[in-house]
C-alpha positions in Angstrom: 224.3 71.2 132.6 221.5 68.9 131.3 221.9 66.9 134.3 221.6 70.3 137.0 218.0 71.3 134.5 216.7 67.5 135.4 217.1 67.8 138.9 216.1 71.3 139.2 212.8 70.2 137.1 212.7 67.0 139.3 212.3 68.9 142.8 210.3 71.1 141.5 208.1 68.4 140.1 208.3 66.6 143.9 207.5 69.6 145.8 204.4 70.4 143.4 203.3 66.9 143.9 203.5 67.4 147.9 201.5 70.7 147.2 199.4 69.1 145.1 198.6 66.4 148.2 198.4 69.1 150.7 196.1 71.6 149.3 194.7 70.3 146.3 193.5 67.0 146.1 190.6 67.3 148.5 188.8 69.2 145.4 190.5 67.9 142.2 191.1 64.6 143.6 194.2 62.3 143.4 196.2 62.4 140.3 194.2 65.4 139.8 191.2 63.7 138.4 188.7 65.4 139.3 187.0 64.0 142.3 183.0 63.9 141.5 183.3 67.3 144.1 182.9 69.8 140.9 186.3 71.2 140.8 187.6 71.3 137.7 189.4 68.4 136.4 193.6 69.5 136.3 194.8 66.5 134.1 192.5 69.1 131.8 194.4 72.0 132.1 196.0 73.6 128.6 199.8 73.6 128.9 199.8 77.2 127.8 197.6 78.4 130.4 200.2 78.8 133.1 199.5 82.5 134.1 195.9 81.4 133.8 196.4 78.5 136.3 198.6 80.7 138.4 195.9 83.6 138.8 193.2 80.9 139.5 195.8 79.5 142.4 196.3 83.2 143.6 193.6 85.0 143.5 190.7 82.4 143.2 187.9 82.2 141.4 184.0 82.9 142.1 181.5 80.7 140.1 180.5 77.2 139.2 184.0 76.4 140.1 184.8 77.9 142.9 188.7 78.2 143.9 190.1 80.1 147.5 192.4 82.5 146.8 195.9 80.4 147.8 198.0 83.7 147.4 198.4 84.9 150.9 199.2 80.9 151.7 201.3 79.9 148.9 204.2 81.9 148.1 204.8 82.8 144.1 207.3 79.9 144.3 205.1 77.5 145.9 202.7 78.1 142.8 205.3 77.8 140.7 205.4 73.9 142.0 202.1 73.4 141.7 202.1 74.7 138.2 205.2 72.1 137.3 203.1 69.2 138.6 199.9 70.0 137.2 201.5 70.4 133.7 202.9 66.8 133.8 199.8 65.6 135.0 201.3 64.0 137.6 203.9 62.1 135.9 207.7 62.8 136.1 
């Protein structure tokens, strides 16, 4: 059983990181460092602020750090990804 949860995590990891590449790192930069572009820094994000980083991916977010609204792109699993990714900061 531990094996299935490692691999299940693992994909979930790799297809966050491909999201990651896709979407993301044109703002927050590679390894989600932020990128000297003013979007927030992800290896920053708080590991219990998952429904935060998922309504910022989702609906967006007006301000000093702007975010698009990814919702009607990114389907609620596709953010799921994402959110595995970002909370490893990029390392598996």
């Amino acid at each position: 059983m531990r094996a299935c949860a490692t691999a299940s995590a693992a994909g979930s990891w790799e297809a966050g990181q491909a999201l990651d590449k896709a979407f993301c790192v044109i703002c927050h930069g590679p390894n989600m460092v932020n990128s000297g572009a003013g979007a927030f820094d992800l290896s920053k994000v708080r590991l219990g602020a998952r429904s935060r980083f998922i309504k910022s991916v989702k609906d967006g977010k007006k301000g000093r750090n702007e975010v698009p609204a990814w919702g009607d792109i990114l389907s609620a699993g596709e953010i799921d990804h994402l959110w595995a990714y970002t909370k490893t900061r990029g390392k598996l």
